[in-house]
C-alpha positions as a printed Julia matrix, in Angstrom:
404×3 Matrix{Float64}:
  55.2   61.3   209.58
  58.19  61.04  207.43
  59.99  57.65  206.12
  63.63  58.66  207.44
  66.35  56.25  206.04
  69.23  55.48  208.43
  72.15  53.8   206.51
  75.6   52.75  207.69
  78.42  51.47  204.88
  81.38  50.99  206.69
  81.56  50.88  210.37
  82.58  47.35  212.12
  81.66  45.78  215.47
  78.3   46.9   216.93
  79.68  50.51  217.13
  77.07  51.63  214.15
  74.11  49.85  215.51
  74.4   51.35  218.91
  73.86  54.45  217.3
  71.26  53.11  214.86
  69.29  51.47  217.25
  68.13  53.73  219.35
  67.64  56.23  217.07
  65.41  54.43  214.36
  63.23  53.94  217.46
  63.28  57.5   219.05
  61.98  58.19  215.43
  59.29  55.45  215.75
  58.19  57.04  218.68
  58.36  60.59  217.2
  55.78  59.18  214.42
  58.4   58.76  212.25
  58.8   55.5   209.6
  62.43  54.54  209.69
  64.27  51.95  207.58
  67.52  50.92  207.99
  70.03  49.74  205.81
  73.52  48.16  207.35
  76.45  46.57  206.19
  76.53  43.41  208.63
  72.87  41.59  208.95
  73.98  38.87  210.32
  75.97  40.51  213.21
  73.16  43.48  213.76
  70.02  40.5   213.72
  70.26  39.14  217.82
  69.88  43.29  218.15
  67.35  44.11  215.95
  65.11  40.97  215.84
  62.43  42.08  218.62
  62.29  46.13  217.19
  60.31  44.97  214.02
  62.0   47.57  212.37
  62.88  47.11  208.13
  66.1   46.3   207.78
  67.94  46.5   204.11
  71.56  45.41  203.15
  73.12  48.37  201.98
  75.09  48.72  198.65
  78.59  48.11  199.68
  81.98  47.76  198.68
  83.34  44.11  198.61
  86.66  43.72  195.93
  90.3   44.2   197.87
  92.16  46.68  196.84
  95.84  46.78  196.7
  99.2   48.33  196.69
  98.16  50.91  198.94
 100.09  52.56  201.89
  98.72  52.63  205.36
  96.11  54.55  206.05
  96.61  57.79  206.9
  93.87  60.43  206.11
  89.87  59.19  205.45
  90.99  59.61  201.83
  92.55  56.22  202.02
  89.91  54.85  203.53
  88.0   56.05  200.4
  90.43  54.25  198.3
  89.71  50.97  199.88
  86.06  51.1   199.46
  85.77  51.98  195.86
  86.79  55.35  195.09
  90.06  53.64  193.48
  88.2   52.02  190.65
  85.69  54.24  188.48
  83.5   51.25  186.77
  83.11  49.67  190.37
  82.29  52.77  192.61
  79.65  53.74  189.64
  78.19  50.61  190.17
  77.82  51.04  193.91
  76.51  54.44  194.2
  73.81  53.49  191.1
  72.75  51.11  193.54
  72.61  53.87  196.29
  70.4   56.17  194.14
  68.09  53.5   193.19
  67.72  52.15  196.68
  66.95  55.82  197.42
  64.65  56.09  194.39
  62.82  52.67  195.39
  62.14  53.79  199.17
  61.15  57.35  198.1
  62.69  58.9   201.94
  62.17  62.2   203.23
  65.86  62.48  204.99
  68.69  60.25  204.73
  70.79  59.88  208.36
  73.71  58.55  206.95
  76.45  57.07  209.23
  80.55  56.2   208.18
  78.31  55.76  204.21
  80.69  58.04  201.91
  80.04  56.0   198.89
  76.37  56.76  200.19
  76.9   60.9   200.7
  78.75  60.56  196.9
  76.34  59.21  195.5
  72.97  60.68  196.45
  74.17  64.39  195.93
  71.04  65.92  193.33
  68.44  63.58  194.16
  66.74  66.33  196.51
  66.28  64.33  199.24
  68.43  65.97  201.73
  71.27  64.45  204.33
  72.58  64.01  207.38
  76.07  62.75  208.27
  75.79  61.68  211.76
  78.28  59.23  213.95
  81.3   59.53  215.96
  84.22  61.79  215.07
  86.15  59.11  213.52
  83.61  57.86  210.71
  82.28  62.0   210.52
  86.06  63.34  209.4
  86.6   67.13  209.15
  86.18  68.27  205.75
  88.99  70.34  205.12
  91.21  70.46  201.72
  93.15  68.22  201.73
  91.7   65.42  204.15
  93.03  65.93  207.73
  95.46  63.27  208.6
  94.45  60.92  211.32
  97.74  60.34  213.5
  97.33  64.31  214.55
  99.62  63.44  217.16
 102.54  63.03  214.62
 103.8   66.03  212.61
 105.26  63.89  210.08
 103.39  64.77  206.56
 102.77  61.68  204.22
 103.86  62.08  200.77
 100.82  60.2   199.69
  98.25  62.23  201.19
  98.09  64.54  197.95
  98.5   61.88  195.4
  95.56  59.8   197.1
  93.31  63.08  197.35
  94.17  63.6   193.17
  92.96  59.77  192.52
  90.14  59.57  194.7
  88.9   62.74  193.47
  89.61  61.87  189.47
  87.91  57.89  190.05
  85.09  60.22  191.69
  84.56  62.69  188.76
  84.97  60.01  186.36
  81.73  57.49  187.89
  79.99  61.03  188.47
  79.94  61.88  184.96
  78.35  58.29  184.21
  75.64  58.95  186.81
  74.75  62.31  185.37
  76.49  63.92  188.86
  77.95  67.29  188.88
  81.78  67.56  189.32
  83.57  68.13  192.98
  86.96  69.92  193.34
  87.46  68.21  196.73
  87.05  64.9   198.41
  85.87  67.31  201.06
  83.18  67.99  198.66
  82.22  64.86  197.44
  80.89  64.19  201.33
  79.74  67.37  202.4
  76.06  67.01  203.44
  73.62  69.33  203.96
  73.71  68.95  208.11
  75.92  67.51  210.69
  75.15  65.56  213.74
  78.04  64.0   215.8
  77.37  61.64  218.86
  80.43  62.1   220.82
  81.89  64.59  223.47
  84.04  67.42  221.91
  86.97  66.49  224.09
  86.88  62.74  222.58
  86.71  63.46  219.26
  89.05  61.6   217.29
  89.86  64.74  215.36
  91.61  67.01  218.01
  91.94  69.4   215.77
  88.93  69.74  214.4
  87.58  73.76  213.98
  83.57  73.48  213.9
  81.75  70.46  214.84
  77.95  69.85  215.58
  78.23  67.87  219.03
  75.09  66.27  219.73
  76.56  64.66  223.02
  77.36  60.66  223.33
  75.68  57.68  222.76
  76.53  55.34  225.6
  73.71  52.73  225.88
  74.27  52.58  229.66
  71.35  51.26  230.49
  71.68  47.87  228.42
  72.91  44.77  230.22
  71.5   43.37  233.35
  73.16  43.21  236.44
  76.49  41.05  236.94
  77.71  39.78  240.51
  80.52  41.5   241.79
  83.52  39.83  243.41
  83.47  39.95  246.7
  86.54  41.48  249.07
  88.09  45.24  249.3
  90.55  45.23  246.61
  90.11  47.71  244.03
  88.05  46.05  241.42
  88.76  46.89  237.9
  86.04  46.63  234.84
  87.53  45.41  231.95
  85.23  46.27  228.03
  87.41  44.35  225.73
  87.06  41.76  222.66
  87.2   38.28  223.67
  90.05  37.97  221.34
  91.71  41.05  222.1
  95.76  40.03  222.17
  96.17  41.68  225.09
  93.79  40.19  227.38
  95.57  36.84  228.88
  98.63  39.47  229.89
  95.96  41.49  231.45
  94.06  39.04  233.23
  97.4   37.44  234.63
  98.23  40.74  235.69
  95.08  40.74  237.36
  95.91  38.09  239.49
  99.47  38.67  240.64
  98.33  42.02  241.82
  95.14  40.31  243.57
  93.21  42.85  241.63
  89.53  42.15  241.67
  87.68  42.54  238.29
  84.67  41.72  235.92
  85.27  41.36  232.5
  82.75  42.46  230.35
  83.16  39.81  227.3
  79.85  40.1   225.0
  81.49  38.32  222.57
  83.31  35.51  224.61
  82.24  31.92  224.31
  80.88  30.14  227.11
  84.36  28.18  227.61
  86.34  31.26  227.97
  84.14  32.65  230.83
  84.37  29.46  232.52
  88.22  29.73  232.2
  88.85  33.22  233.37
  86.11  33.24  235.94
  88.27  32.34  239.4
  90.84  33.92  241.62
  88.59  37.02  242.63
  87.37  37.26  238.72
  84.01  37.41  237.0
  83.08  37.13  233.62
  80.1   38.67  232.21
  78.88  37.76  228.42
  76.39  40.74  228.41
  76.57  44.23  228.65
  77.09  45.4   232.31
  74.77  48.37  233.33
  77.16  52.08  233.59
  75.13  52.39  236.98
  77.18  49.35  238.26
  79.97  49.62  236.86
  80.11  53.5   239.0
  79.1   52.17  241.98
  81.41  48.9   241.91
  84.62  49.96  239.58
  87.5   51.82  240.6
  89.54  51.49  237.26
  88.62  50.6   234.05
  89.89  49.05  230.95
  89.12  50.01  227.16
  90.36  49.52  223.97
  88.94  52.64  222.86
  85.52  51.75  221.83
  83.73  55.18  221.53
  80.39  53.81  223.26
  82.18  51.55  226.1
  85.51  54.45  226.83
  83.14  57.84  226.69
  80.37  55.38  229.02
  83.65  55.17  231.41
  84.63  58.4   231.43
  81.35  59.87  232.12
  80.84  57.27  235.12
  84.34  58.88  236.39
  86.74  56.3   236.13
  90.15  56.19  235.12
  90.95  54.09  231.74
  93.49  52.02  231.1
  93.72  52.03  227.3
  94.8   49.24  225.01
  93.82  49.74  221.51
  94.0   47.96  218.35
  92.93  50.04  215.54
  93.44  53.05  214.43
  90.0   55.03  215.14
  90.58  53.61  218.73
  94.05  55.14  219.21
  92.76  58.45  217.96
  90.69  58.17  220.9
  92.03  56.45  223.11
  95.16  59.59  222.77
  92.35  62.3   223.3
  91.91  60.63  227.24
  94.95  60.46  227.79
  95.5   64.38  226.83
  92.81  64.5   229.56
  94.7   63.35  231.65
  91.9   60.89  232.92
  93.73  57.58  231.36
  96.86  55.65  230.38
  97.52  54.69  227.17
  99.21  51.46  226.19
  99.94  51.48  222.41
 101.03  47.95  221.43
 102.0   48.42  217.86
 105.7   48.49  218.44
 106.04  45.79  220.86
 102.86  43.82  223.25
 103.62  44.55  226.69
 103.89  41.39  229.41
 101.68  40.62  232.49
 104.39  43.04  234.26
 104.34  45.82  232.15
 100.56  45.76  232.44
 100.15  45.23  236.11
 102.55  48.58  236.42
 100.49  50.87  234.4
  97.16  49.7   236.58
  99.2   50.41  239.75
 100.12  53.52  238.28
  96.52  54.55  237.72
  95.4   53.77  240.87
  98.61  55.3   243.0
  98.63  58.73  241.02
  95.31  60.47  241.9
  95.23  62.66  239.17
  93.98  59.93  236.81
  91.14  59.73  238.63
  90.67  63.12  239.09
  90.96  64.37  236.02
  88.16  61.25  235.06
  85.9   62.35  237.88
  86.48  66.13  236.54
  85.34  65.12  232.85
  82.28  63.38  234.42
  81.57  66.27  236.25
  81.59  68.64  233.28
  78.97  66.36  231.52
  76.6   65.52  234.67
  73.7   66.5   232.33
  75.11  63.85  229.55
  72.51  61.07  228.71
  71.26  59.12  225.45
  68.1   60.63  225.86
  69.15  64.23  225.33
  71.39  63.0   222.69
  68.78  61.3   220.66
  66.53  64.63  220.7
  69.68  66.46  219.73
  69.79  64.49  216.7
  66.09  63.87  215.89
  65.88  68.06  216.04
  68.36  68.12  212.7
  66.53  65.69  211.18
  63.65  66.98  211.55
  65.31  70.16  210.45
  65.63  68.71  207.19
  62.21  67.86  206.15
  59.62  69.58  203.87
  57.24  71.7   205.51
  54.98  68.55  204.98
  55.95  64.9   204.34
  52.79  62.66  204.59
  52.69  58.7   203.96
């Protein structure tokens, strides 16, 4: 048995726990002892209270920093979350290495945790970068830039690289660490395990990646009631506050579309309010087996989980995202071919403009061919196969014996 210590510093929503999760318990049932350490307790608790797993807060980055430009490259990212202040990111990755010191683990899985991968390099206990492309950048010199649909170079790119990388060399001497020459090399791990299809990467141009296959949780949720009639029915995965989804329901209903709306985070109010006119509202996960025997169309906003979950259940996607690691995405499908993208950074559409693109995806077949086609591809895709995937490179890692 080996104590394997799964840690996550940065990712937001329950994106990094529905990788954690089921992980930390295909270990348990490996024989493994996993321990987790996360960056949001109170959001991950309602998830994790019934596992009886331990569950740490993670050393993490709190001050604001600005000044900065957008972000454009992981690098700024980096810059947010300590690596633009030597004194404070030496503080945080001490309290990396003792956590790792204190907990003694054989490998650490670590998950969107640079400050993590910084700091732990020569403690001998080796690591393994694992997540979706997005939080699991290439690392190339310098940083890739994100928007790899737009040719336009940043002028800050190189200056940020030069800073991060000085504030990093600068805390590293302090901790007795040995100097990078790269912000590529401050994170490079000693293995590589990333839960997502190639063709959704968030990185479309990335040159080598170790695809482990998706994690989709689609068999969480319990069964929804479906609206009744022969309209199309669309599934809608959104935020209950997206800002897009009044437009979108409204558009709903002037088309006479049918739909559930899948709104885990929605109060009880707000179901009651959308939930009419052909139009049900369900405040739990709805099973994938459902929503490909009931949907016709979907809606994301380019949650990696919920939008590969869709795709592999062969449905076309409407996509409406709101951050940046969800357009990355969200512009892989529609390179596909297998979904529309709505990018409402320049201007929110209206009820109208919305309605047209879901008319669109359901009058042009090739949306939902090119969905069904992707689906097809992956027919052997499933959590279970991804979790072994993963679980094989951990237990790659470990001494040839690591008793408790």
């Amino acid at each position: 048995m080996a104590r394997v210590l799964l840690a996550n510093e940065l990712g937001h929503g329950d994106a990094p726990l529905r990788r954690a999760l089921p992980l930390a318990l295909a270990l348990r049932e490996r024989g493994h002892e996993p321990v987790l350490a996360l960056n949001d307790l109170p959001r991950a608790e309602p998830a994790l209270a019934d596992f009886g797993l331990p569950v740490l807060q993670c050393p993490l980055w709190r001050s604001r920093v600005g000044g900065l430009p957008p972000v454009h490259t992981y690098t700024d990212i980096l810059l947010r979350y300590g690596f633009a202040q030597a004194i404070g990111l030496r503080g945080v990755a001490r309290a990396w290495r003792d956590l790792v010191r204190l907990l003694q683990p054989d490998v650490l899985a670590l998950d969107h945790a640079p400050v993590a991968l910084f700091a732990t390099r020569g403690l001998g206990v080796p690591r393994l970068r694992f997540g979706d492309g997005f939080g699991c950048p290439p690392l190339a010199v310098p940083m890739p830039a994100m928007s790899w649909w737009d040719p336009t170079p940043e002028p800050f790119d190189l200056i940020g690289e030069r800073n991060a990388l000085h504030v990093a060399n600068l805390a590293a001497t302090e901790l007795g660490l040995p100097p990078a020459d790269s912000v590529a090399e401050l994170l490079r791990p000693e293995a590589e395990a990333l839960c997502v299809l190639p063709e959704l990467d968030a990185y479309a141009e990335r040159a080598h990646g170790d695809y482990c296959g998706a994690l989709t949780a689609a068999d969480e949720g319990a069964a929804t009631p479906w609206p009744a009639g022969d309209a199309p029915c669309c599934f809608v995965a959104l935020r209950a506050q997206h800002p897009l989804l009044p437009a979108l329901v409204e558009a709903l209903r002037q088309r006479g579309r049918r739909a559930v709306l899948q709104l885990a985070d929605g109060t009880p109010e707000q179901a009651a309010a959308l939930s009419r006119d052909g139009i049900a509202v369900a405040r739990t996960p709805v099973p994938l087996d459902q929503v490909r025997a009931e949907a016709s169309h979907a809606v994301s906003d380019g949650h990696t989980a919920i939008t590969q979950a869709l795709l592999l259940a062969g449905k076309p996607l409407l996509l409406l995202p709101t951050l940046l690691e969800q357009g990355m995405l969200a512009r892989r499908v529609a390179a596909l071919g297998a979904g529309r993208l709505i990018d409402g950074a320049t201007a929110a559409p209206d009820a109208a403009a919305l309605g047209a693109a879901l008319h669109e995806l359901l009058a042009d077949p090739a949306y939902a061919a090119a969905a069904q086609a992707f689906a097809e591809r992956h027919r052997e895709q499933s959590d279970a196969r991804t979790l072994a995937a993963v679980i094989k490179r951990i237990e790659a890692l470990l001494p040839a014996a690591a008793p408790r």
